[in-house]
C-alpha positions as CSV (number, residue, x, y, z in Angstrom):
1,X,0.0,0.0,0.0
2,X,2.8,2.2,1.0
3,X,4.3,1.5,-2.9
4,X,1.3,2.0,-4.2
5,X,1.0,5.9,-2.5
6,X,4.3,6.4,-4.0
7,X,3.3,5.4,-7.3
8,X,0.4,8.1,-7.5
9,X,2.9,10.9,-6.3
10,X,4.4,13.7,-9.0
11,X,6.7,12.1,-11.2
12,X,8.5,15.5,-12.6
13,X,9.8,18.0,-10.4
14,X,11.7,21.0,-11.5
15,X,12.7,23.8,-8.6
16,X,14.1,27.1,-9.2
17,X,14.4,29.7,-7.2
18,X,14.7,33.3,-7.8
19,X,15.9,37.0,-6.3
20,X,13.1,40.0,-6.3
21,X,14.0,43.3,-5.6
22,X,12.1,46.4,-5.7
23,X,13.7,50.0,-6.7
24,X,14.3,53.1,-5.3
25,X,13.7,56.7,-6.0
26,X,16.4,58.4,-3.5
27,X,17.7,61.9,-4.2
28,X,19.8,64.5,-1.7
29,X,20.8,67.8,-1.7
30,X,24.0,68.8,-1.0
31,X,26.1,72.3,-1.1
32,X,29.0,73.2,-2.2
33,X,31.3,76.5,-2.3
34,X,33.4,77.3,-5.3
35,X,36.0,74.8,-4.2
36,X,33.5,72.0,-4.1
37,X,33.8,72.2,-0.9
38,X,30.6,71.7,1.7
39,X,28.9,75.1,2.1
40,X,29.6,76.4,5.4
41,X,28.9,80.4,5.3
42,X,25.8,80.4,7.4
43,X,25.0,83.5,9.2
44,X,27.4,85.3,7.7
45,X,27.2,88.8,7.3
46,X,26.6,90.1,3.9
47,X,26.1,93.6,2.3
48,X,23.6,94.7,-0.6
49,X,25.1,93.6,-3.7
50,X,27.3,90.9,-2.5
51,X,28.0,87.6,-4.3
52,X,27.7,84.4,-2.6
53,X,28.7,81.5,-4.6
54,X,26.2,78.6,-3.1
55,X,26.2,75.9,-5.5
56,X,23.2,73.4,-4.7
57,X,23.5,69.6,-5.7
58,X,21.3,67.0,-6.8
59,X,22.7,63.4,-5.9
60,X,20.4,60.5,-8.0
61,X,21.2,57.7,-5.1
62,X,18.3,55.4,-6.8
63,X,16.8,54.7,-10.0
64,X,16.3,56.8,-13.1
65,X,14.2,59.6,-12.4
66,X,12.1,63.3,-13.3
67,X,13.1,65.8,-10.6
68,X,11.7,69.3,-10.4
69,X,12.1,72.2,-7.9
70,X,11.0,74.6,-5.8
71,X,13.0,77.5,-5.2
72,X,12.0,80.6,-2.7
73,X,14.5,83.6,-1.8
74,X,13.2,85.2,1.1
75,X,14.4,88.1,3.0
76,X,12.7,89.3,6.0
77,X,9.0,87.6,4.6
78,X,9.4,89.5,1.5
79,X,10.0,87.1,-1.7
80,X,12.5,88.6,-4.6
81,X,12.1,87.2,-7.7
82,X,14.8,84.3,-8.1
83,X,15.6,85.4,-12.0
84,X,17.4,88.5,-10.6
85,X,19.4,87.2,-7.9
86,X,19.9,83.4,-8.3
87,X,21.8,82.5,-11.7
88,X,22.2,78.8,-12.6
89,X,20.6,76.0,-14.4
90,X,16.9,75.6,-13.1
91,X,16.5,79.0,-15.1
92,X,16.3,76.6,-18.5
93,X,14.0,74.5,-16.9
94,X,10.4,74.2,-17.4
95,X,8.3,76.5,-15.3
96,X,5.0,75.8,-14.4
97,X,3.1,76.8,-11.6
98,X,5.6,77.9,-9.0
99,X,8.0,74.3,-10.0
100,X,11.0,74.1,-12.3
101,X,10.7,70.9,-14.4
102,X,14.3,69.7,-15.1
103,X,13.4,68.3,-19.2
104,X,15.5,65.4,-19.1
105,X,15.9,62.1,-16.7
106,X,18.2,61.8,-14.5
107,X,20.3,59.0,-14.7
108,X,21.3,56.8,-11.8
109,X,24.0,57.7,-9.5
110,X,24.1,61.0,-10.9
111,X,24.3,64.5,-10.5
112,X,23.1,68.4,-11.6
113,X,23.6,71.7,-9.9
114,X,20.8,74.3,-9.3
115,X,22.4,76.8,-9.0
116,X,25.8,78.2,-8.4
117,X,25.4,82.2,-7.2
118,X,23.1,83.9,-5.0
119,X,23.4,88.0,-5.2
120,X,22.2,90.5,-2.6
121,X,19.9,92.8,-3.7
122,X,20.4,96.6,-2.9
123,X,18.2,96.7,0.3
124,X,17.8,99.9,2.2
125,X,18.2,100.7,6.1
126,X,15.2,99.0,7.4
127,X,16.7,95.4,6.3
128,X,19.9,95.8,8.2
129,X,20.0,92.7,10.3
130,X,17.3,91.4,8.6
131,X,17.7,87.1,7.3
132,X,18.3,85.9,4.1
133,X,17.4,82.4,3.2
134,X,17.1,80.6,0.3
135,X,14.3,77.8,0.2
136,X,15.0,74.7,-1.8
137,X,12.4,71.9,-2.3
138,X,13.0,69.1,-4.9
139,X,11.0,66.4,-5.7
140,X,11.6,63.5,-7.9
141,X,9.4,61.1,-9.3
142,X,10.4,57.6,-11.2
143,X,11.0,57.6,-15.4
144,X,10.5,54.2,-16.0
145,X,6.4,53.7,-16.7
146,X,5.6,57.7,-16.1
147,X,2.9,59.4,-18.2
148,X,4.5,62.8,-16.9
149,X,1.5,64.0,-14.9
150,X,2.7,65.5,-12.1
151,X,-0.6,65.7,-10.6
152,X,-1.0,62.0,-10.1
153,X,2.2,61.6,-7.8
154,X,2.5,61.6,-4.3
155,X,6.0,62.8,-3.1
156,X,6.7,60.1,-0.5
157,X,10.0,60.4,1.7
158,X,12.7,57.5,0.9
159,X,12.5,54.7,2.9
160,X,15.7,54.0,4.8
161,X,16.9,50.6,4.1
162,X,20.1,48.9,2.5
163,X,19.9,49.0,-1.4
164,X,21.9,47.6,-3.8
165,X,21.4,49.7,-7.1
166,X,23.3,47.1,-9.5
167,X,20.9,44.0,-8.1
168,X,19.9,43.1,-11.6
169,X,17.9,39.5,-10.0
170,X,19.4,35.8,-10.2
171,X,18.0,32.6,-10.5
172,X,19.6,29.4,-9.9
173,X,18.1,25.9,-10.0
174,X,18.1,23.8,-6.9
175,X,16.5,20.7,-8.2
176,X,15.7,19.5,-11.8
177,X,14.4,15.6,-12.6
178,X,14.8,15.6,-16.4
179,X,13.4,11.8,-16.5
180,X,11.1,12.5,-19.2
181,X,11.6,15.8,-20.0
182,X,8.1,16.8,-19.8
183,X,9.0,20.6,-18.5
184,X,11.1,23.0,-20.1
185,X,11.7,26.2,-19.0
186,X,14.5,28.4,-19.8
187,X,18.2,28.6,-18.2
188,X,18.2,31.9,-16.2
189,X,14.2,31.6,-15.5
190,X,12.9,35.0,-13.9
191,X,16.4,36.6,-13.5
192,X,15.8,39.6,-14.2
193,X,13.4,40.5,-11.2
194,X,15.8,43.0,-9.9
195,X,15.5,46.6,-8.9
196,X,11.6,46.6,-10.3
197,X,9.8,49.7,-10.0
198,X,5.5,50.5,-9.9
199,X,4.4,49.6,-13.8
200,X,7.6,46.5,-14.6
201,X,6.8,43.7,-15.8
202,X,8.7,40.7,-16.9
203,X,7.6,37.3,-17.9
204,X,9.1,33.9,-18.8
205,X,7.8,30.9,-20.9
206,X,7.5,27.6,-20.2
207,X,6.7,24.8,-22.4
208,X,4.6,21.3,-21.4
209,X,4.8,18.3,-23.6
210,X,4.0,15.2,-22.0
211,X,6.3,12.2,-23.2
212,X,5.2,10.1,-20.9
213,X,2.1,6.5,-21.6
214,X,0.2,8.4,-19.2
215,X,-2.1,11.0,-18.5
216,X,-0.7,13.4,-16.6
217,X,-1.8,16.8,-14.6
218,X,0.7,19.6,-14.5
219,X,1.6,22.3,-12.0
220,X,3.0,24.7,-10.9
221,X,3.3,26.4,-7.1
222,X,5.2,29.3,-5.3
223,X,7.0,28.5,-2.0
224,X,9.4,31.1,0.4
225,X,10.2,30.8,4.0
226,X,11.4,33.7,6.5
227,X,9.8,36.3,5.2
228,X,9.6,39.4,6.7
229,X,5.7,40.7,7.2
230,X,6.5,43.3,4.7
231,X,8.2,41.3,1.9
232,X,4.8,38.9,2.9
233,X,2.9,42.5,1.8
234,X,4.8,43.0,-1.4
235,X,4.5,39.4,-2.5
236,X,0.7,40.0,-2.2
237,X,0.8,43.1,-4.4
238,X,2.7,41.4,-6.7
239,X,0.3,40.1,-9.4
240,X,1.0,36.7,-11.1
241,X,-0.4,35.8,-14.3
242,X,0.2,32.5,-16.4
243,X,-1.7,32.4,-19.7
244,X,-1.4,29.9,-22.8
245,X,0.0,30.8,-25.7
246,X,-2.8,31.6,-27.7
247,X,-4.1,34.1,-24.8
248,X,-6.4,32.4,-22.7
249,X,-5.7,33.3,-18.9
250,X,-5.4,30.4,-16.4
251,X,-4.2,31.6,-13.3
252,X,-5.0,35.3,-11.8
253,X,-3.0,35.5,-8.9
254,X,-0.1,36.7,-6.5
255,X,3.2,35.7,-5.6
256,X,2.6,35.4,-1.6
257,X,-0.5,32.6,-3.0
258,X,1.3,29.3,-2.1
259,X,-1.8,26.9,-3.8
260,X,-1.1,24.5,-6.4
261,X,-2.0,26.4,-9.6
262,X,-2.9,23.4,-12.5
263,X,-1.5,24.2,-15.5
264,X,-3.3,21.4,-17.5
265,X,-4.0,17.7,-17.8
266,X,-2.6,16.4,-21.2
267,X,-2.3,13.1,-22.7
268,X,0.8,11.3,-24.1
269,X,1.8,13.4,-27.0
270,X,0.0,16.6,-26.0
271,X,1.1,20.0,-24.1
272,X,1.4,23.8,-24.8
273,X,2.9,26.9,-24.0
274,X,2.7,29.4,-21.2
275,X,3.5,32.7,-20.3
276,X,4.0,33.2,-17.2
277,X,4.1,37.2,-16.2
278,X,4.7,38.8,-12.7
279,X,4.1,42.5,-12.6
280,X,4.1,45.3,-10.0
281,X,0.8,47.7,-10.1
282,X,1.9,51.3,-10.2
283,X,-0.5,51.8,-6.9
284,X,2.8,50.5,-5.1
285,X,5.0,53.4,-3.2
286,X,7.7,53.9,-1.2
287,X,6.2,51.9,1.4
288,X,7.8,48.7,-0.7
289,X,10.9,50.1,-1.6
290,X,14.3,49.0,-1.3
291,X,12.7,45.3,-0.6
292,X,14.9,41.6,-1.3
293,X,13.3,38.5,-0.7
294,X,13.9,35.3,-3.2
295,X,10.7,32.9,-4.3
296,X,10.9,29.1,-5.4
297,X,9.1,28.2,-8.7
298,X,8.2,24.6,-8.3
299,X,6.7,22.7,-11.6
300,X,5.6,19.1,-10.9
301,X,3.0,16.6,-12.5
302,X,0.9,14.0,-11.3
303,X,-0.1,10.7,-13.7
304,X,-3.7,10.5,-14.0
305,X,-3.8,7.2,-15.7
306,X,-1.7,4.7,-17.7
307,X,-2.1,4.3,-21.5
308,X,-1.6,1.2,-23.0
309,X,-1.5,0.2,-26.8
310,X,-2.2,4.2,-26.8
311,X,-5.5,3.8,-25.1
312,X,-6.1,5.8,-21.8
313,X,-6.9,2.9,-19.0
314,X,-8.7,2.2,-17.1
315,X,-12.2,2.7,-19.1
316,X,-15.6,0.6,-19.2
317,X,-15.1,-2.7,-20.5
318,X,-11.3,-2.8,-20.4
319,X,-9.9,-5.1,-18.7
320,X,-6.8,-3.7,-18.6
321,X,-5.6,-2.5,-14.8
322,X,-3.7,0.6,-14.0
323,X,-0.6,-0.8,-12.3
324,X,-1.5,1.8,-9.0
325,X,-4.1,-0.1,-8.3
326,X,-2.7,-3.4,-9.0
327,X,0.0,-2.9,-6.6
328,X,-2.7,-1.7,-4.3
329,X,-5.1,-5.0,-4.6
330,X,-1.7,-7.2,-4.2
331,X,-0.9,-5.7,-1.2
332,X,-3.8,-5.1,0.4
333,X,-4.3,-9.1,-0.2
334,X,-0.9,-9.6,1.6
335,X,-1.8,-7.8,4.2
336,X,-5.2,-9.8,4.7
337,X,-3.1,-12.8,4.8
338,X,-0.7,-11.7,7.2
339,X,-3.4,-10.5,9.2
340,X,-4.9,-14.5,8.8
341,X,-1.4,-16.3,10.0
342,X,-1.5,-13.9,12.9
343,X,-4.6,-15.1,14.1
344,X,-4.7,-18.5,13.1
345,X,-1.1,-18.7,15.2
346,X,-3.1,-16.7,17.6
347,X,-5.6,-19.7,18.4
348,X,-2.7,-22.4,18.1
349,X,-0.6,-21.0,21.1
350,X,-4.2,-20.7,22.7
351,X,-4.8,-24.9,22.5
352,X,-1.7,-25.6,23.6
């Protein structure tokens, strides 16, 4: 009986397992002198018509983004137009309501100045000890999947976790039974889930052709241990989506789902194609940033029944057994006659 359970287990197993990553939109400010040196003339005293060479930077420390900015230069509550005083690049930028829209990405790991001089205008008596400051606000937003409407984003802080900005994903196989060769998926399955931002998507085929003088069922299921709570929470935002070949969707789904998903029952000869598509929805912020976590794809099958002389068995009128259940009836008649000795020895010892 044991043998026999055995038997009806999957007979293919193929088990990769691959790296997921989401990206990052991280930028800083930092400012320099005219040495490149950090800025470090605050409270200083200045005069009408002085020059003060400030030179604000922009640092990309994530992913490829759109930045814009806000600039304010303020002097005792009154606001001077920044076109007379402050000279640098976010003049050339775009400007739309109150924001400067740099026109171009930028790139990761980075780099563009503001601006580079700040002039004092000719102020009169009543200003004399009076503050000058120079607000800077800068926001970015991710390029990759971005329609460039600004009035659909909300500017999120950074979260503060380890990121690796070259993880590009990895997959490696930890157990493949090629006995029949009924699975096929691709070296490097799903290696490229690395650094993926709101919008990516990236899918992988896989192709089923059973080989096998059986009917067989074929699956497919997601497995992880240790995850943190929020990797668990990303996984269930991630959406999974395998399809056939010609279109027709079989599985609507999520990563953190753990369930058997049936790819198909085919008989000896038959099978088909699947995409297989994970994709993160653009609803996902910076809550789920900077995230690493590694999934196992696990593809198995399961023999329905055996075909003999190319006939699926067992069917009405056949006499032909499937050789599960032959090896069941055998040993559950061994066991009956076991069971027989022991009592029949059982009565024997009694007599005597």
């Amino acid at each position: 009986m044991f043998i026999s359970g055995i038997y009806s287990l999957n007979t293919e197993i193929k088990k990769t397992e691959s790296g997921l990553s989401t990206g990052s939109i991280d930028i800083e400010i930092v400012e320099y002198n005219q040495n490149n040196q950090p800025f470090n003339e605050d409270g200083k005293i200045v005069m009408p018509g002085d020059e003060i060479i400030l030179i604000p930077k922009i640092n990309n420390l994530g992913d490829e983004c759109f930045i814009r900015t806000k600039i304010e230069y303020i002097i005792d509550n009154k606001v001077f137009p920044l076109e007379n005083y402050i000279e640098g690049n976010y003049s050339t930028w775009d400007n739309i309501d109150g924001y400067y829209y740099y026109n171009s990405k930028l790139s990761r790991e980075s780099s563009i100045e503001l601006f580079n001089k700040i002039t004092i205008p000719n102020l009169t008596s009543e200003y004399i000890g009076k503050k000058v400051a120079v607000h800077i606000i800068v926001e970015a937003v991710q390029a990759k999947n971005f329609d460039g409407n600004w009035n659909n984003v909300e500017i999120k802080e950074s979260i503060d976790r380890t990121y690796d900005i070259d993880y590009d994903g990895e997959s490696n196989i930890i157990y493949e039974d090629n006995t029949n060769h009924h699975i096929i998926i691709d070296n490097g399955f799903f290696d490229k889930l690395g650094n993926m931002l709101p919008g990516d998507s990236v899918s992988e085929k896989v192709k089923i052709l059973n080989k096998s003088n059986s009917k067989n069922e074929y699956y497919l299921s997601i497995d992880y241990n240790n995850l943190s709570s929020k990797e668990i929470e990303l996984l269930q935002n991630v959406k999974l989506l395998i399809k056939k070949q010609n279109g027709d969707v079989i599985v609507d789904s999520n990563l953190s789902n753990k369930d058997n998903h049936i790819l198909g029952t085919y008989k000896k000869g038959e099978g088909d194609t699947f995409i297989i598509e994970v994709s993160i929805p653009t609803s996902i912020d910076n809550e789920y940033s900077k995230l690493f976590t590694k999934i196992k794809w696990n593809f198995s099958d399961k023999v329905i029944s055996k075909v003999l002389d190319g006939q699926e068995n067992p069917k009405t009128g056949d006499f032909g057994i499937n050789l599960s259940m032959t090896v069941f009836i055998l040993s559950a008649i061994g066991l009956l006659i076991v069971l027989l000795i022991g009592k029949k020895t059982e009565n024997i010892e009694k007599e005597v």
